[in-house]
N, C-alpha and C positions, 0 to 999 in steps of 0.2 A: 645406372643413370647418374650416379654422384660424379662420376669421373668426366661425363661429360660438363655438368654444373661446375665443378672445381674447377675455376679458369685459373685463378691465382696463387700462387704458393706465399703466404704471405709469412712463412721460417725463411725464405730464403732470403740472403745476403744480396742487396742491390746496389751495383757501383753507379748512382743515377749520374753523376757527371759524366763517364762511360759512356750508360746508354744515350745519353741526349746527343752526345757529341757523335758516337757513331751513328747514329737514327738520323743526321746531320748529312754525314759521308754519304750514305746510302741515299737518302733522298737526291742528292746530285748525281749521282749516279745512276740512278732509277730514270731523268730526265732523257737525257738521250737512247737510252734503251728502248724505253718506251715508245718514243716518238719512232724508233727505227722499225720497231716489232709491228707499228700501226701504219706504218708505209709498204711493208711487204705486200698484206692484200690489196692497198690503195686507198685504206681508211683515213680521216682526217687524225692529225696527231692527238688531240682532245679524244677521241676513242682509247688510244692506249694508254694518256696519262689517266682517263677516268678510271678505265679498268686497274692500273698498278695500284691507284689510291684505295679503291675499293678491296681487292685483295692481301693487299700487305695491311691494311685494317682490321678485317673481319680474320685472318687467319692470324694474325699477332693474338689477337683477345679468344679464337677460338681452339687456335691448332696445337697439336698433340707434342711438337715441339718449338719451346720458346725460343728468338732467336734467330730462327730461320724465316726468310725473306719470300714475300709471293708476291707477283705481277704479270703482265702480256710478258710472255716469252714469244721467242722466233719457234718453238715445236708447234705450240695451237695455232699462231696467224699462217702459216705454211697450210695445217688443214685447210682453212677459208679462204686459202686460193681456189683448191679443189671445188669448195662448195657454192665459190662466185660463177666456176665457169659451168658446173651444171646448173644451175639457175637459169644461166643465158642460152645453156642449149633447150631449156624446156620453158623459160618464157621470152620469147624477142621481145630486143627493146624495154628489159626490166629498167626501171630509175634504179638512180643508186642510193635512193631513199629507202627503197622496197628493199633491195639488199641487205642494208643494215638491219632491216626488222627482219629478217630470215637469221641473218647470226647471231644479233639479242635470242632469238626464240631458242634459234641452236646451242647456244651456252646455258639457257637457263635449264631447257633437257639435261644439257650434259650435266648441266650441278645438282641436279635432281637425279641422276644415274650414278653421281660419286656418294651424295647422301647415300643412296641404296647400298652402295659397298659400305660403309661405313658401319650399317647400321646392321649389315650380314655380317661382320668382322671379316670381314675379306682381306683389312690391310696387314693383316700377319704373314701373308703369301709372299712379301716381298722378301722376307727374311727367307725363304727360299732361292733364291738368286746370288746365286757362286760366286764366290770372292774373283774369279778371273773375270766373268761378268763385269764385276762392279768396277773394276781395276778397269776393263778394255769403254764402260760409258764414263767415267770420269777423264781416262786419256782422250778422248775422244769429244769430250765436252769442249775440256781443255782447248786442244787444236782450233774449235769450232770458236770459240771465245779469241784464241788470238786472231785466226784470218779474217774473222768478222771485224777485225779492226781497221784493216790497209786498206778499202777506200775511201778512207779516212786523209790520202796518203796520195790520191787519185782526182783530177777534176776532176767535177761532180758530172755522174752522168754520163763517163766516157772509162777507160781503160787507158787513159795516156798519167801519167807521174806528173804532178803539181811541177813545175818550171823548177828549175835548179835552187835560185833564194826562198819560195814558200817553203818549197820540198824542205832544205837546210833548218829552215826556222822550225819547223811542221815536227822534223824527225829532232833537234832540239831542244825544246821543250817538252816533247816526250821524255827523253831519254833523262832531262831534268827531273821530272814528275817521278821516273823511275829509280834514280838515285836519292830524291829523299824519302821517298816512302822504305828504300831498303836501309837505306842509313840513320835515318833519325832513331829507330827506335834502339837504337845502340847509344843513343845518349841520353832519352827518355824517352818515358812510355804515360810520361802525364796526360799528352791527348793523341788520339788517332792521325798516325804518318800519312793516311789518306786524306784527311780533311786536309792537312796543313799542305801536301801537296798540292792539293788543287785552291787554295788561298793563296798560295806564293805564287803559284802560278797566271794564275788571274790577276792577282794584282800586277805583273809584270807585262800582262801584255795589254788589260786594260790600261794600267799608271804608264807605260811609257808609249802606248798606242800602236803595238806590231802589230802589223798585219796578216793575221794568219786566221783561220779555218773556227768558225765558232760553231755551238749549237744552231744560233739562226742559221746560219747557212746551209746545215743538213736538213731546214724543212726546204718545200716547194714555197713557190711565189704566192705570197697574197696568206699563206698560212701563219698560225701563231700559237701560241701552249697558251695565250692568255683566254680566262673562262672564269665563270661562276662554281657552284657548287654542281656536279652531275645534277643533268635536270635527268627525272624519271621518264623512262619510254616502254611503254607496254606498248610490246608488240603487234605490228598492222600488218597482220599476216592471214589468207583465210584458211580458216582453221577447218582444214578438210584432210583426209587421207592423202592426199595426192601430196598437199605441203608436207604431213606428217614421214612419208616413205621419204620424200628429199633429203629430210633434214634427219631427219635419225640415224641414219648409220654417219654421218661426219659428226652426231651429237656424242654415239659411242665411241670415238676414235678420240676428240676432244676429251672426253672423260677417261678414259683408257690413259692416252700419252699425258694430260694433265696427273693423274694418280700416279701412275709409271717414274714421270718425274720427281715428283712430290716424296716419294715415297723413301727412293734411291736417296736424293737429298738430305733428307730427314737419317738416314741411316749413315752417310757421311759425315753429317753433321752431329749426330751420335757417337762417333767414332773421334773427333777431333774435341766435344767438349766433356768426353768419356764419362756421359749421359745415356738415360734412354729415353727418346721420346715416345708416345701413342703413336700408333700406323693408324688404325681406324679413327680415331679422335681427330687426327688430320683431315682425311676422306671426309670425315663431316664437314671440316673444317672447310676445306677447298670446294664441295659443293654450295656449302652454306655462301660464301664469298661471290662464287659464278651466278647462282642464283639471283643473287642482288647485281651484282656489275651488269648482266644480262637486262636489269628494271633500270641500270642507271646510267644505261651508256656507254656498257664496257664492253670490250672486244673479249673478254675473261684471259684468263689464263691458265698459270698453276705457281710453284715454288720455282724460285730463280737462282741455281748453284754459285753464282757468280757473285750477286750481291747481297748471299747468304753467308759467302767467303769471308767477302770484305765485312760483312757484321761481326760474327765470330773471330777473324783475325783481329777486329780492334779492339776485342773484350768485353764483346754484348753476350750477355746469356741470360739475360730476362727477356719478358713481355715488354718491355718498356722502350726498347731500341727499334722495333716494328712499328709498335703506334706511333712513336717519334717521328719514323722516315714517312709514314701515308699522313700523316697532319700538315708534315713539311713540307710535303709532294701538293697536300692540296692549297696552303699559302703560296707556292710559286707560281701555283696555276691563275689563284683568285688575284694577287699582289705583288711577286716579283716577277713574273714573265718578262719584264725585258731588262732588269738585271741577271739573271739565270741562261736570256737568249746569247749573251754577250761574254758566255764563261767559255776559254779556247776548248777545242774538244784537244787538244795536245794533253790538258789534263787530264781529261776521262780516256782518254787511247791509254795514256800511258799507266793509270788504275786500272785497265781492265789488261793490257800486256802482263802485270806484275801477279794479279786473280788468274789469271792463265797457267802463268809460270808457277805460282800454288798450287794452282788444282792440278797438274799432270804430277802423277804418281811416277815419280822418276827411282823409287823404289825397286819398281816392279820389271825394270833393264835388269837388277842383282838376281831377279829372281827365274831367271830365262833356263838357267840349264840345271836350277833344281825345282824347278816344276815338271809335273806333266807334262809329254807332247800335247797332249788333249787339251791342257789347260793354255798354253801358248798361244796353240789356234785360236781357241776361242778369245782369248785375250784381244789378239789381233785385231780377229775378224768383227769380235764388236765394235772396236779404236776406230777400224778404218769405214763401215759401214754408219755409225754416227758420224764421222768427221764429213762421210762422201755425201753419206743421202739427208744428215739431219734428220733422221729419223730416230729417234729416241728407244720410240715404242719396239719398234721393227727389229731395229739392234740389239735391246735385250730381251727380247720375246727368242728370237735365234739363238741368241750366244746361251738362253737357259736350253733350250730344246736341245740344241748339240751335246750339253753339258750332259743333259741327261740319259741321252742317245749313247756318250764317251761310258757315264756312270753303268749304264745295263749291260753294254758289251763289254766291260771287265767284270763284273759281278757273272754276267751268262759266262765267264770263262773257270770260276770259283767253284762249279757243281762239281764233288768228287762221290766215289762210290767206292765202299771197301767191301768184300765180299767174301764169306765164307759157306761152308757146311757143314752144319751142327751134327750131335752124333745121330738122330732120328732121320739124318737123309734130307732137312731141311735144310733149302738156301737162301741166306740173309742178303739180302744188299743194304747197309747202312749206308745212306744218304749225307752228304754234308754239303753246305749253301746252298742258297736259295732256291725253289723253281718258281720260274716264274716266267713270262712270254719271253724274253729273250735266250732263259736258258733251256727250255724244253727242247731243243733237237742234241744237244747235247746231253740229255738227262737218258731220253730214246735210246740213246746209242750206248748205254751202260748196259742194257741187260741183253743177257743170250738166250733169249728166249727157246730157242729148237732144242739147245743143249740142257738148259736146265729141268732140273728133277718136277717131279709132282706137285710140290707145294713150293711155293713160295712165300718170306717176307720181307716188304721192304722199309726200313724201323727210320722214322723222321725226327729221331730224337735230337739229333744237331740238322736239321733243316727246318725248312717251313715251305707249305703251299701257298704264293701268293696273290695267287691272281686265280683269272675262270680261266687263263690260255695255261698256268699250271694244272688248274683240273682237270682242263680236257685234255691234259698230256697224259693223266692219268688214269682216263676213262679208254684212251686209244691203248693202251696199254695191259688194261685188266682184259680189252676186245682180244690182242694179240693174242695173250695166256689163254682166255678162253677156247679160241680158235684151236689151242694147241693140245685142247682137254686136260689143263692145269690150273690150280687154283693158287691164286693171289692173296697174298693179306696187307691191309695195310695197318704202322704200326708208331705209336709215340707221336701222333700227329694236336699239333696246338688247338688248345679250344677253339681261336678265331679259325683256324685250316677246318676243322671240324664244322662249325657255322659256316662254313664256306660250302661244306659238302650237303649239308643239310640243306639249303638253299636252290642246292640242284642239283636236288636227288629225284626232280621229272626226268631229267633229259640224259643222268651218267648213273651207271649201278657200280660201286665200288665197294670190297669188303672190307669195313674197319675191324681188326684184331682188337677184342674186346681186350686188355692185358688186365687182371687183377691184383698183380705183384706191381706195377706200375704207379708210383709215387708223382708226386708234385716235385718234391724236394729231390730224391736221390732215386735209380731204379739198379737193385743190389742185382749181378749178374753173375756166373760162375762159369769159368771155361777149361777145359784139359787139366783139373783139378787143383786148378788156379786157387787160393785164396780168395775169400769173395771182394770184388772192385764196386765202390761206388762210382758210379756215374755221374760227373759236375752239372749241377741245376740248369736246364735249357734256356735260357736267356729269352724265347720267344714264351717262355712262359709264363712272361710278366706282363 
């Protein structure tokens, strides 16, 4: 419990000009995110600035890594398309009052299903997910982060290119935005290249009055980010089974792809500020946050790679540059909304172009023909299934299962078998690698059962039994002997293999060779008046 209490490290060195200034960045940048992530279902923009403020709050002071960035991402508002249009196949003519209060209720499940992982320690699983994996959702993120920029690029509303002069101004100022963020810090690094780009930028198309493409212009008509403080909504929903089966499996999916993200992030972002942060301590974090955004107006979310980038690129690695940016996110809401409505989005295209061109792992091109084939694919196949479907979840839930599928079927190719006949007429089969469900037909296929003598052993001193589809390899196999009126021993097999047999020893009768000469450390062995050989300690017997 202390580790969850211990919010602050109060030894560590804090550069507060830093965080203020990038906590600054971010916040501007958090604005048009937001509003786009809370347009996708068809939410008012005040839904997704509530929820950004509310997460990048609660997870700054509660989560497992400082630093990193939470808000409405496009992976959760994508679910609550799904769960707006079965609403409407099972209530006609729902309001779209009644809506809201079904994904308040949906998000606060789901933050109440991410506490649960949390508090199971579940978040350690993610450190299970293959470096090709992580390589193939960060290229893919990437990708996703830049083409979400070019209708930016586009009348609003259509697929036709902005006329020749906006278009010229439009991709200008971008490309401005883009060259000083990459060049400034090659002459200083006293304040973040992203702030200062989007002030130079603003000022220039505010002070000399261009005309070109702002935040206000990417809401709908009659809408505004200007607001109070989240006012509190507990859910008008009737609380029956029927609402409960609706909303729960989109609440686990919300919670799923929020964690999923969250998590990945968090291990990115451990890797660039060559830190480690909590995975579970997060999971609390990210429920505890949906929970509240869910009572306060928010569409929820999870952790945001993009504008966890831009933090860490500018030299945020406290708590201090999170609560920065959701203080600032909620003053623009309550007081500057229509200085904020009037900032070009040429400056935030062109920050999140340069967050793109960071985040793709352009690394990972060198490492094409000294990888694995296996690894490749999966690489790929994750890159291109987040890039295509925006599915998060989806993409590295596959790219682990292949990974692991690639893992067994070279391991199921590692079982070897050496095989002699002692001078009593007994024959050994010494085992090496693993048995386990993928390698049992190959394990089958080592012994010659017709041919072999009276007795048999086969000594597991360099293998292991791992699983119940390795025991019942080796229940089908004592049946064969049987069958053949010969008897089997089995021999050197690891404590756990042992507790595995003992477990189920209803359903298989196998003979373990009691050995008394058989050591922990060494098992001393003598052959064709060999000198005696120790045998190297079995690695599975630790």
């Amino acid at each position: 419990m202390k580790k969850y209490l211990n919010l602050f490290d109060f030894k560590q060195k804090v550069d507060y000009k830093t965080e203020i200034l990038s906590g600054l960045t971010v916040a501007l940048a958090l604005v048009p995110e937001a509003i786009a992530f809370a347009l996708i279902p068809g939410f008012s923009p005040l839904t997704g600035l509530y929820a950004a403020f509310v997460l990048a709050l609660v997870t700054s002071i509660l989560g497992g890594r400082p630093g990193m960035i939470s808000g409405a991402t496009g992976a959760v508002a994508v679910i609550f398309v799904g769960l707006i249009l079965e609403l409407k196949r099972n209530f006609p003519g729902i309001e779209p009052e009644t809506i809201l209060n079904y994904v308040f209720a949906t998000v606060i499940i789901a933050g109440v299903l991410q506490i649960g992982a949390g508090l199971l320690r579940l978040g350690k699983f993610i450190r299970l997910v293959p470096h090709p994996v992580m390589f193939g959702f960060v290229n893919g993120l990437a990708i996703i982060i830049f083409m979400a920029q070019f209708p930016n690029f586009y009348q609003k509303g259509t697929d036709t290119l902005l006329s020749t002069t906006p278009f010229m101004i439009m991709l200008g100022l971008t490309l401005l935005t883009m060259l000083i963020i990459w060049g400034l810090p090659k002459l200083t690094k006293a304040v973040p290249s992203s702030l200062v780009a989007i002030v130079v930028v603003s000022a220039i198309v505010i002070g000399f009055g261009v005309d070109t493409l702002t935040v206000a212009d990417t809401m709908n008509a009659g809408e505004s980010i200007k607001g109070g403080f989240p006012p509190i909504s507990i859910p008008q929903i009737p609380y029956t089974l029927e609402s409960l089966w609706i909303i729960l499996p989109y609440a686990a999916i919300v919670a799923g792809v929020g964690l999923i993200e969250s998590l990945l992030t968090l291990n990115i972002i451990d890797e660039i500020t060559e830190t480690r942060g909590s995975g579970n301590k997060e999971c609390v974090a990210q429920g505890t946050a949906n929970i509240l955004s869910g009572f306060l107006s928010g569409m929820g979310g999870c952790a945001m790679i993009g504008q966890s980038l831009i933090n860490t690129s500018s030299g945020a690695r406290a708590r201090l540059s999170g609560i920065t940016a959701a203080v600032m996110l909620l003053v623009f809401i309550m007081f500057g909304s229509s200085l904020i409505e009037r900032l070009p989005m040429a400056a935030l295209v062109g920050l999140m172009f340069m967050v793109a061109i960071g985040t793709f792992e352009w690394a990972s091109f060198k490492t094409f023909r000294k990888m694995p084939n296996s690894d490749v694919i999966v690489m790929v196949l994750v890159t291109l299934i987040t890039a295509i479907t925006h599915n998060l979840a989806i993409a590295v839930l596959l790219g682990v299962i292949i990974s692991a599928l690639a893992y067994s079927w070279e391991n199921a190719k590692r079982i070897r078998a050496r095989k002699y006949v002692d001078e009593n007429g007994v024959k050994h089969y010494e085992i090496y690698g693993p048995l386990f469900f993928g390698s049992t037909t190959a394990f089958a296929e080592k012994f010659d059962i017709q041919n072999d003598p009276e007795e048999v052993i086969i000594d597991f001193q360099e293998s292991r039994v791992a699983d119940m589809s390795g025991i019942e390899a080796l229940n089908k196999l004592t049946e064969r002997y049987a069958k053949a009126k010969k008897k089997i021993h089995l021999k050197h097999l690891s404590k756990d293999c042992i507790r595995l047999l003992k477990n189920a020893d209803e359903i298989i009768d196998v003979n373990v060779l009691e050995d008394p000469t058989y050591k922990v450390v060494a098992d001393k062995v003598k052959k064709d008046g060999e000198s005696e050989i120790t045998r190297p300690f079995n690695i599975w017997e630790l």
